[in-house]
C-alpha positions, 0 to 999 in steps of 0.5 A, a space after each residue: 535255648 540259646 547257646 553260643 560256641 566260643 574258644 575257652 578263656 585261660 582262666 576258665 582251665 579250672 572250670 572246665 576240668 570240674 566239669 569234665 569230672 561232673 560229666 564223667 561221674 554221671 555215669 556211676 563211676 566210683 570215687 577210686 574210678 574217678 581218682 585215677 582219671 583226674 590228670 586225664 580230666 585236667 583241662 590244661 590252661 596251655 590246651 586253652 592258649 594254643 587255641 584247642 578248647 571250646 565251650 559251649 555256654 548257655 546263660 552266661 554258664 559254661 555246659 559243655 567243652 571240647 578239647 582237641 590235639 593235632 597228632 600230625 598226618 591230618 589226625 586230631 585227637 578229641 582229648 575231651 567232649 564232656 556236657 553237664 549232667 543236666 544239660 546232657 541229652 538236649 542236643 548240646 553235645 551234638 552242636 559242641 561235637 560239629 563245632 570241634 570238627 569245624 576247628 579240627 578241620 581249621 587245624 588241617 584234620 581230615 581224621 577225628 580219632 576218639 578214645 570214648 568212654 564206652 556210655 559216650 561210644 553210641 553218641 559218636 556212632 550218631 555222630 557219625 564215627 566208626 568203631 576201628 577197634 579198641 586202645 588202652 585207657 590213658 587214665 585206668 591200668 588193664 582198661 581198654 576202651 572203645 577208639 572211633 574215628 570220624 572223617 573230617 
């Protein structure tokens, strides 16, 4: 498979949210779940301009994106790393992953922190990240999920 790496476009904001949404509803979340995680999976067209979202494109088709946020004193925030339901598990998301902390390095990171949704937290642990404990969801109410961080 040949899949390029490359920063997101403005106009793909809208493209990319769907497919974070796609990716996130895979893992059976039901459709109030899903609901009250939208704005969290919104990818914004100004996290486009400043530089932060890549995607992963295969075919001329966008797989997978990654979205990062400089927090300062090194740590750089992984908003978002989703690949399509089709596309999971053929190494897309380990590429996308080293290519996002590559830019997180370029942004003056030494630390990737990572609040996973708990069926990616294996994912992460391959990758490398270590679990520092757990932090409330941005998204849900009373949910606390899994936060990770990996050295740049």
């Amino acid at each position: 498979m040949t899949l390029t790496i490359r920063p997101a476009r403005p106009d793909e904001a809208h493209t990319l949210s769907e497919l974070c949404k796609r990716s996130k509803a895979h893992w059976g979340y039901d459709a109030g779940f899903m609901a009250l995680s939208d704005a969290s999976l919104t990818i914004q067209p100004a996290q486009i301009a400043a530089g932060h979202v890549l995607v992963a494109e295969h075919a001329g088709r966008a797989v997978a994106v990654a979205n990062l946020k400089p927090l300062g004193d090194g740590t750089i925030d992984l908003q978002h790393l989703f690949v399509e339901p089709d596309e999971i598990d053929h190494g897309i998301g380990r590429r996308l992953f080293g290519a996002a902390c590559e830019l997180a390095r370029a942004l003056g990171g030494t630390v990737l922190s990572i609040l996973s949704d708990p069926y990616a937290e294996a994912f992460y642990k391959q990758m490398g990240a270590t679990r520092i404990g757990d932090a409330p969801s941005d998204a849900v109410p009373d949910r606390m999920l899994p936060l990770l961080e990996f050295p740049l």
